[in-house]
C-alpha positions as a Markdown table, in Angstrom:
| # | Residue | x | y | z |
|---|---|---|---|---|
| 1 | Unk | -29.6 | 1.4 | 0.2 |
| 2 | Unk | -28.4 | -1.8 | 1.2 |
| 3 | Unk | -26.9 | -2.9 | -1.9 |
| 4 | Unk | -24.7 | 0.2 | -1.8 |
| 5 | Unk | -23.9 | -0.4 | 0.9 |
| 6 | Unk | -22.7 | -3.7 | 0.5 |
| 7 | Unk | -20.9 | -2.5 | -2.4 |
| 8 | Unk | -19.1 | 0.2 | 0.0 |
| 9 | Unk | -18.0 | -2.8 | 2.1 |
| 10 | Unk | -16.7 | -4.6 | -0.5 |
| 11 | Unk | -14.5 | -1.8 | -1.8 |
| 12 | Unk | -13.0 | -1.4 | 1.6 |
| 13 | Unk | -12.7 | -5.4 | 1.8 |
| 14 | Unk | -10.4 | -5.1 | -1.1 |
| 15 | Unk | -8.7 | -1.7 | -0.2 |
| 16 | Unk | -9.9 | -0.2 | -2.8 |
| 17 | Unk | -11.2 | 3.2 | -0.7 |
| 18 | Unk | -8.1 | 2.8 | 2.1 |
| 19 | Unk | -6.1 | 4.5 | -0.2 |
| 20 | Unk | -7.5 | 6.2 | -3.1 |
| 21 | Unk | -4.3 | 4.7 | -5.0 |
| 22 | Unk | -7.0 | 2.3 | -6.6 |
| 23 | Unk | -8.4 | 5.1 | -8.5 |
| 24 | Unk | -5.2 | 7.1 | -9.4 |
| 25 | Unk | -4.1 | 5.1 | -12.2 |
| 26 | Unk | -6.2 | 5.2 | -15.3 |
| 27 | Unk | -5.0 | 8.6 | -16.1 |
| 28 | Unk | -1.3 | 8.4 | -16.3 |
| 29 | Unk | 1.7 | 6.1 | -15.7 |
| 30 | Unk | 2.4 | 5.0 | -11.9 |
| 31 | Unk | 5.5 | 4.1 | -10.3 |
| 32 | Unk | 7.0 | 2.9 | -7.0 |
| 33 | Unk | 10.0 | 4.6 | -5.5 |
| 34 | Unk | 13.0 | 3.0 | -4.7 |
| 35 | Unk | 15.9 | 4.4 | -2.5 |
| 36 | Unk | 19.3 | 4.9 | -4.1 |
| 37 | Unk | 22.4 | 6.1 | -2.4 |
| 38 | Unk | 21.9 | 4.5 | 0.8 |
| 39 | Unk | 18.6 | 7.0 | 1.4 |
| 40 | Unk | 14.6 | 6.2 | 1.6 |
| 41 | Unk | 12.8 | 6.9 | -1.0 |
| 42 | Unk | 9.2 | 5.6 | -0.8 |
| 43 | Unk | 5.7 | 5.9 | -2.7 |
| 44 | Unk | 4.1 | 5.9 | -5.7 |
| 45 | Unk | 4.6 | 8.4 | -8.7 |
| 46 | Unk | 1.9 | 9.2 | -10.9 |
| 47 | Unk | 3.0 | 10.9 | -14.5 |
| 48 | Unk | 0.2 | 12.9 | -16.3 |
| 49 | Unk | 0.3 | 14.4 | -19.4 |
| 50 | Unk | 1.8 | 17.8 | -18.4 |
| 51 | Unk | 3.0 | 17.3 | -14.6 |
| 52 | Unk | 4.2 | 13.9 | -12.6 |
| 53 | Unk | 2.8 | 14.2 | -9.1 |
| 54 | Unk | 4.0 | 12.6 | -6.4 |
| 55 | Unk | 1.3 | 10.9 | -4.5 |
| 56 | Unk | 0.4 | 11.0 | -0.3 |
| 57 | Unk | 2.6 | 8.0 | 0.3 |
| 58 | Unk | 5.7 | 10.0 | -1.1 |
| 59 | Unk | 9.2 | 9.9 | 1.8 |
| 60 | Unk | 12.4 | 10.7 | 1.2 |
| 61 | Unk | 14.6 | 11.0 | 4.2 |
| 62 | Unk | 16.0 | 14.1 | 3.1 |
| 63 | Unk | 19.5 | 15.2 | 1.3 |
| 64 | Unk | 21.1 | 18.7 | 0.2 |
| 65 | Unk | 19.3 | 19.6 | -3.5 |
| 66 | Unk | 17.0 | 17.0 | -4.0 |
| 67 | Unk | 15.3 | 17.5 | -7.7 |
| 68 | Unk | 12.7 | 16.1 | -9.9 |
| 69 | Unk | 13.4 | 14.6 | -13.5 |
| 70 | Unk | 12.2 | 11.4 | -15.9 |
| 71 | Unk | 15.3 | 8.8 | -17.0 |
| 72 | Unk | 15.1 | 6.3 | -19.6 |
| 73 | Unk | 16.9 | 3.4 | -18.6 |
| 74 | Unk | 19.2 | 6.5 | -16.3 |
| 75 | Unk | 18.8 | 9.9 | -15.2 |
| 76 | Unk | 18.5 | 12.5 | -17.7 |
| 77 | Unk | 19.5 | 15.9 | -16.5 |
| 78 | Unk | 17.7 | 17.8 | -19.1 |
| 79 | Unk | 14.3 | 16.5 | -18.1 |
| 80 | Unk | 14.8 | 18.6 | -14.6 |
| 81 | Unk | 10.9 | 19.7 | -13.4 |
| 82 | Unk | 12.8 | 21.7 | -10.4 |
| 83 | Unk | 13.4 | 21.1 | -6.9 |
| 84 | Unk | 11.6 | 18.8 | -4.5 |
| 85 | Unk | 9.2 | 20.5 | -2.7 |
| 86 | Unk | 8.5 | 18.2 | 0.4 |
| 87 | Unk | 9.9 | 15.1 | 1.9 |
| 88 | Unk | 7.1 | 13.9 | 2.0 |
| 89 | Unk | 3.0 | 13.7 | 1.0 |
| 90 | Unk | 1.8 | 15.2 | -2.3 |
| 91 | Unk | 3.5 | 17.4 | -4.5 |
| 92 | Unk | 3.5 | 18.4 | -7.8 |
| 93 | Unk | 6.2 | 19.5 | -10.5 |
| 94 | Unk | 5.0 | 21.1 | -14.6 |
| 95 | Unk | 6.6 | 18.8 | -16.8 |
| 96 | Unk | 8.9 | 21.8 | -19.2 |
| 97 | Unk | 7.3 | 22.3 | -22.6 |
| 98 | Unk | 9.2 | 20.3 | -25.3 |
| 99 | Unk | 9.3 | 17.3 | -23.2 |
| 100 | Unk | 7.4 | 14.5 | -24.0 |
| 101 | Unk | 6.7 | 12.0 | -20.9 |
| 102 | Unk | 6.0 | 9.1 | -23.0 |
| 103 | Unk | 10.1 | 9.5 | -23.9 |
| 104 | Unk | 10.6 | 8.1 | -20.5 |
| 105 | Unk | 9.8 | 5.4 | -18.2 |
| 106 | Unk | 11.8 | 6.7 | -14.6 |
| 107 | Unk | 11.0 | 9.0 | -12.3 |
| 108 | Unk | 14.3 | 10.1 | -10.5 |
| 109 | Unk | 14.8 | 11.9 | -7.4 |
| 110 | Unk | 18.3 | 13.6 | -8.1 |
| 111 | Unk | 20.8 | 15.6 | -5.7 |
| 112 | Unk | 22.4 | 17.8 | -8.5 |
| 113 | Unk | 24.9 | 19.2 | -5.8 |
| 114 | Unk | 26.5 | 15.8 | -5.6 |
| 115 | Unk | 25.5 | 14.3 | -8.5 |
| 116 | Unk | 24.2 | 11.5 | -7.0 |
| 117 | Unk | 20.5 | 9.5 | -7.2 |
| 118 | Unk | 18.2 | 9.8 | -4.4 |
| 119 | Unk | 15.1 | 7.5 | -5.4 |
| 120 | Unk | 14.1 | 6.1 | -8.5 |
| 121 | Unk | 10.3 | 5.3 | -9.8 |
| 122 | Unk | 10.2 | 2.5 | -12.7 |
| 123 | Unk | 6.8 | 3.4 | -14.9 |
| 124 | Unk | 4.3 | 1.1 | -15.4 |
């Protein structure tokens, strides 16, 4: 018992259980938001094989039509998963059959009324 629990304290030395981000990755890409357009856009991205999930440390300070696609090397508007769901926390968008995540390496946060980036996620 006390070795596990040594172990335990260890984990949370390193932040490894503050989180849970430790143990996200592993299964998918992850990515860290980056505001565009003057707004905040914050947290970490996780792309699966058929859904990108946006994990509890997700913010955007909010805009008209915010949406959900991949980029590669830029926003590409037939990738879009639908609209945001929440400003912020976990959420999670179906990536459309016939796309192939791999293709891309951004995660864009996208106001299609203005045509305009909200937050973009670099993949790892």
């Amino acid at each position: 018992m006390t070795t596990r629990r040594t172990v335990l304290q260890g984990m949370v030395a390193l932040g490894a259980l503050s989180t849970g981000h430790a143990f996200a990755g592993g299964h998918g890409r992850l990515g860290t938001f980056t505001g565009e357009s003057n707004h905040v856009t914050s947290g970490t991205v996780e792309v699966l094989k058929d859904e990108v999930v946006l994990l509890d440390d997700f913010f955007f300070d909010g805009a008209p039509d915010p949406k959900v696609a991949f980029g590669k090397d830029g926003y590409d508007a037939s990738t879009l998963m639908g609209p945001l769901t929440s400003n912020s926390g976990k959420s999670s968008y179906a990536i459309p059959s016939g796309i192939n995540p791999d293709d891309y390496n951004e995660v864009w946060i996208w106001c299609e009324r203005f045509n305009v980036p909200l937050g973009v996620a670099k993949l790892g």
